[in-house]
C-alpha positions as CSV (number, residue, x, y, z in Angstrom):
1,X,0.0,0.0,0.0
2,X,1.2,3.7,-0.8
3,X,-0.4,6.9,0.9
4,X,0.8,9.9,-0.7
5,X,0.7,12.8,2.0
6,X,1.6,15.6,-0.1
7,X,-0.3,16.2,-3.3
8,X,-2.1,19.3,-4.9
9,X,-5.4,19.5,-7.0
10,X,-7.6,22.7,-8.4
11,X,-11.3,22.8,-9.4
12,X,-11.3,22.2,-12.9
13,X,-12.3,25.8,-13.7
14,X,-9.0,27.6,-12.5
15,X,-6.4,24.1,-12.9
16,X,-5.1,25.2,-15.8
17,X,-4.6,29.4,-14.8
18,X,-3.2,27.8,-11.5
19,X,-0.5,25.8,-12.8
20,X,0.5,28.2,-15.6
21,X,0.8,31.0,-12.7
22,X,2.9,28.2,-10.8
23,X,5.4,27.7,-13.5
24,X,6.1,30.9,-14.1
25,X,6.6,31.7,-10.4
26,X,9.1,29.1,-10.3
27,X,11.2,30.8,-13.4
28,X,10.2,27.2,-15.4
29,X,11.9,25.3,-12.2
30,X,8.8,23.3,-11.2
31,X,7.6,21.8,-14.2
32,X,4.1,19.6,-13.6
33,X,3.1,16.1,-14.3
34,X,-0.4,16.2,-14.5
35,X,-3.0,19.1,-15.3
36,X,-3.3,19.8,-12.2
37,X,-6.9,18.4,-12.3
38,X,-8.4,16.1,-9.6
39,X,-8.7,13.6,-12.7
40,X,-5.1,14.3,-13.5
41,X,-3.7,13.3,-10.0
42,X,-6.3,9.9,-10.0
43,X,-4.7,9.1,-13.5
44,X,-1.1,9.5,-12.4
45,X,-2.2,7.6,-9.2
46,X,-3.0,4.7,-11.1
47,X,-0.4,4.9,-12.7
48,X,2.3,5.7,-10.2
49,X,0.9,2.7,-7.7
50,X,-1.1,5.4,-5.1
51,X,-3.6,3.7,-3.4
52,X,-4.6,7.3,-1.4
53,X,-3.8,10.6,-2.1
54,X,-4.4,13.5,0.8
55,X,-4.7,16.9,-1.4
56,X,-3.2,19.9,0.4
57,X,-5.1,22.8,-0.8
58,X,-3.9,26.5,0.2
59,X,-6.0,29.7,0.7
60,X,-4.2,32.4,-0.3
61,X,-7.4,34.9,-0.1
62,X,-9.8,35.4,2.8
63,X,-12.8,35.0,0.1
64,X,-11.8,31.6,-0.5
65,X,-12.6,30.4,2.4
66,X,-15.7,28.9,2.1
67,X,-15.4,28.1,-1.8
68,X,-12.0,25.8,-1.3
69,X,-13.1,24.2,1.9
70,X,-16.7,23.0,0.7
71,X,-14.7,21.6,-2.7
72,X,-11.8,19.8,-0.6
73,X,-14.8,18.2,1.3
74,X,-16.9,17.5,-1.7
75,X,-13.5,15.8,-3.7
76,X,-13.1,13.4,-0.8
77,X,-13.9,9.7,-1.7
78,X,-12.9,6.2,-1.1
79,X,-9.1,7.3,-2.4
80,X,-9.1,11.2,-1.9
81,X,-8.9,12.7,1.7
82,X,-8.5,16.7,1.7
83,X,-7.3,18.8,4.4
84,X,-8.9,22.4,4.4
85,X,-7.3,25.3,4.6
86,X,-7.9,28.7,6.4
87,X,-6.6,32.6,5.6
88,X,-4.3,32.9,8.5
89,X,-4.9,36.8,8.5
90,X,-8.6,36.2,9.5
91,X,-10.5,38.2,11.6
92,X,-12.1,35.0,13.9
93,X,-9.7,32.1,13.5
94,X,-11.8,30.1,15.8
95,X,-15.0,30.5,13.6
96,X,-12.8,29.4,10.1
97,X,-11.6,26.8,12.1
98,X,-14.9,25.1,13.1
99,X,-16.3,25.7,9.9
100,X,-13.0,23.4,8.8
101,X,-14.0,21.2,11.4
102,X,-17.7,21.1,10.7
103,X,-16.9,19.8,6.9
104,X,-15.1,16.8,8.5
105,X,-11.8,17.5,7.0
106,X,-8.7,16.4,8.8
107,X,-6.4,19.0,8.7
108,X,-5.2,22.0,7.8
109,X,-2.4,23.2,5.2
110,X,-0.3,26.0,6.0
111,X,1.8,27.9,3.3
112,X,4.1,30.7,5.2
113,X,5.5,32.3,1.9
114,X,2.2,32.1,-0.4
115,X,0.1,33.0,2.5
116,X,3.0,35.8,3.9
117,X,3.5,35.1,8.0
118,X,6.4,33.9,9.7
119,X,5.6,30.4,11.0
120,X,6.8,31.1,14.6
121,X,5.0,33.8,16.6
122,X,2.6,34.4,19.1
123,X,-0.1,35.3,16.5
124,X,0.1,32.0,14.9
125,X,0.8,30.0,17.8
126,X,-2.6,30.4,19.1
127,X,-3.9,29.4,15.5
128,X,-2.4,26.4,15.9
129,X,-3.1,25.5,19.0
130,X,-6.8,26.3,18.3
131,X,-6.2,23.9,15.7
132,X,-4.7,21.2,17.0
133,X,-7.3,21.0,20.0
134,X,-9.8,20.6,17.4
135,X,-8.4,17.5,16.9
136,X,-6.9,18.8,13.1
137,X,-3.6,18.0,11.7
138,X,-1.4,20.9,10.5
139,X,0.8,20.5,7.8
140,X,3.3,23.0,6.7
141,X,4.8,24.2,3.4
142,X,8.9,24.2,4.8
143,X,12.0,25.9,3.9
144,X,13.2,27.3,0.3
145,X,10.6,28.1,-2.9
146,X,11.4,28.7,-6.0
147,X,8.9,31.8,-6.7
148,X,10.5,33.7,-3.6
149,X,13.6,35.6,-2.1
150,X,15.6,34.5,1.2
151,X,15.5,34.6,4.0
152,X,12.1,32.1,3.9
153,X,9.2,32.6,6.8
154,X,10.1,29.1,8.1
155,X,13.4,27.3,9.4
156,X,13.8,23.6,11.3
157,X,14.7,25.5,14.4
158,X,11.3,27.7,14.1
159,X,9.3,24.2,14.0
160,X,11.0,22.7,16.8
161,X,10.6,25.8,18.9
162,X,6.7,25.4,17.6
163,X,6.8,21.9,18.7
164,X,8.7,22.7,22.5
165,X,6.3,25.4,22.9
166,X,2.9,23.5,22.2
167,X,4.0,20.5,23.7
168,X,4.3,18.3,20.2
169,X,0.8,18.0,18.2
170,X,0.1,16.4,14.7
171,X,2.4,18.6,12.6
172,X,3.8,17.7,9.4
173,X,6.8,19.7,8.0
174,X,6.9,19.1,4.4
175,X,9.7,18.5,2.3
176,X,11.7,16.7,5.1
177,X,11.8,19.4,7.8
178,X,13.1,22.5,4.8
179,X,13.4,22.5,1.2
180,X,17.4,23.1,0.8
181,X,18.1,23.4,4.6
182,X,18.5,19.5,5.3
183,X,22.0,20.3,7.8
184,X,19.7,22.7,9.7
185,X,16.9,19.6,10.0
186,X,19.1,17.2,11.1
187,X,20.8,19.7,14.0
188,X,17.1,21.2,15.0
189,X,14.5,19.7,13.9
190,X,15.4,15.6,13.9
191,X,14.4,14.0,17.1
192,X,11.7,15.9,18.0
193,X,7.6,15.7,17.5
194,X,7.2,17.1,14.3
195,X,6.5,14.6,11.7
196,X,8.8,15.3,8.3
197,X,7.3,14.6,4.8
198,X,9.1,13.3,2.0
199,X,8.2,15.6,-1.0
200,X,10.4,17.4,-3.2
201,X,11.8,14.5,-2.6
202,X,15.2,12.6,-3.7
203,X,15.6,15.0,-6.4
204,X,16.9,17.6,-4.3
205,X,18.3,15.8,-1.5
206,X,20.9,13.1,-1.4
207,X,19.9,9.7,-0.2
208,X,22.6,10.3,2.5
209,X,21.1,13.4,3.9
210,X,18.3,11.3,4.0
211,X,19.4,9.0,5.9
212,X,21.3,10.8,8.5
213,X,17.6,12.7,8.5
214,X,16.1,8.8,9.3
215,X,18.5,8.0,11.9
216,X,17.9,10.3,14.1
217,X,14.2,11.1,13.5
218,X,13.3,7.6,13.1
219,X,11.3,5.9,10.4
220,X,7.8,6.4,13.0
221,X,7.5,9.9,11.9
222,X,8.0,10.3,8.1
223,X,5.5,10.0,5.6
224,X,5.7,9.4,2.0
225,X,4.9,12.4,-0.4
226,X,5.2,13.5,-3.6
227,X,4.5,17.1,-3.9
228,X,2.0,16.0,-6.9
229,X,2.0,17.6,-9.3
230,X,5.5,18.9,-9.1
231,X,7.3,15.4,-8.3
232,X,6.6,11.9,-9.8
233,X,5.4,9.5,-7.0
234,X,6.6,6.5,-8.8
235,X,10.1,8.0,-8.9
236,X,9.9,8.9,-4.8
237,X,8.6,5.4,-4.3
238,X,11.0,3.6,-6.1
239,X,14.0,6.0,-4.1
240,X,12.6,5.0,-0.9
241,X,12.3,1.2,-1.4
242,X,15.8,1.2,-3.0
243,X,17.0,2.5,0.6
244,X,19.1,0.2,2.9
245,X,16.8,0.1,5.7
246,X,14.5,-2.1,6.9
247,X,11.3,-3.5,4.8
248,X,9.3,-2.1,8.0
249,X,10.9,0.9,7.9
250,X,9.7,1.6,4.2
251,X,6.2,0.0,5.2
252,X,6.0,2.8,8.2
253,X,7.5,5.6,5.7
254,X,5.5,4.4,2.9
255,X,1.5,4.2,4.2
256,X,1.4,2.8,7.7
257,X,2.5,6.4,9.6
258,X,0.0,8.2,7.2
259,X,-2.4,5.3,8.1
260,X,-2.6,5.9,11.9
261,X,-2.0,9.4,11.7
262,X,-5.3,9.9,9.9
263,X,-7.3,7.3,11.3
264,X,-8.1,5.6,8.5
């Protein structure tokens, strides 16, 4: 079985603006492997060898509150399970996080540079504790992107602080702890609470970054994902099961974490 953690899908009216506007925020970096389409991302599922896919929209626009959240609920199905997303500028976090909660969604994603807030501080600490007492999982959009400047709104030693201070939580830092800040994962971030994601994937970092990640995080707190549409999840899947660790290890990294972590 394969759970992929990490994947991205747009109403079919505004797929194909999205992921042109995407592209070209990368500079041509990021270059797609589906439409962007929920039928794009079952195809390449089938394809790939994903039994289920968690979509990870992002609400970039306090208007879209209601619009993206009623659609990530509506896309879920026997093979689909959405997280929802809030504006974390809002005026009554509490109220867009019940509404998130009253959908029966499971989580919440969280992009600091596309949504612009740093993802330590006070403000956004009580978000996410609101959050995460609401029994949601927070995942988190970590470390470098392509469409913007450095110094990034998010670090491994901002979600470890995150972690200390709420006392640990279901909170997933994607793209194993921070896109292109790996040595700063495995001094901060490895060992703690905060479960890492694999997207973005063995592309970008070496299999022995990955591995000094693994043995110090352990394999109980990583979850396969792909980043879909921006990373092939048959190439991830085939990286991880070529690793030299254990077949449970790849079992835990591959569906079985993503499996207890959403209840399913």
């Amino acid at each position: 079985m394969v759970i992929d953690f990490h994947t991205h899908a747009f109403p079919d009216a505004i797929a194909e603006r999205a992921i042109a506007s995407l592209v070209a925020g990368s500079g041509g970096k990021y270059l797609p492997c589906s439409n962007g389409t929920l039928s794009g991302l079952k195809n390449n599922m089938e394809k790939f060898g994903v039994d289920i896919s968690v979509v990870q929209p992002v609400i970039t626009k306090a208007s879209q509150l209601n619009t993206l959240n009623n659609w990530a609920r509506d896309i879920c199905c026997e093979n689909i399970i959405s997280f929802g997303g809030i504006y974390p500028h809002t005026e009554d976090y509490k109220a867009d996080i019940d509404f998130v909660v009253s959908l029966g969604l499971k989580g919440l994603k969280f992009h600091p540079e596309y949504q612009n807030f740093e993802v330590y501080s006070k403000e956004m600490l009580k978000i996410y504790d609101y959050a995460l007492n609401k029994g949601l999982i927070l995942l988190f959009h970590a470390g470098f992107d392509p469409a913007y400047k450095p110094p990034f709104k998010s670090c491994p030693k901002a979600f470890a602080k995150i972690s200390k201070e709420l006392g640990g939580g279901k909170i997933v830092a994607a793209h194993l702890g921070g896109q292109q800040q790996w040595d700063e994962v495995a001094e901060y971030l490895a060992g703690s609470d905060i479960y890492l994601d694999t997207s973005m994937g063995f592309k970008y970092y070496t299999k022995e970054q990955f591995l000094k990640i693994l043995e110090i995080h352990g394999a109980d707190k990583i979850l396969f994902g792909s980043d879909s549409p921006w990373s092939r999840a048959d190439e991830e899947i085939n990286a991880i099961k070529a690793l030299p660790i254990s077949d449970e290890d790849k079992d835990k990294i591959l569906y079985k974490n993503a499996k207890e972590l959403l209840r399913i």
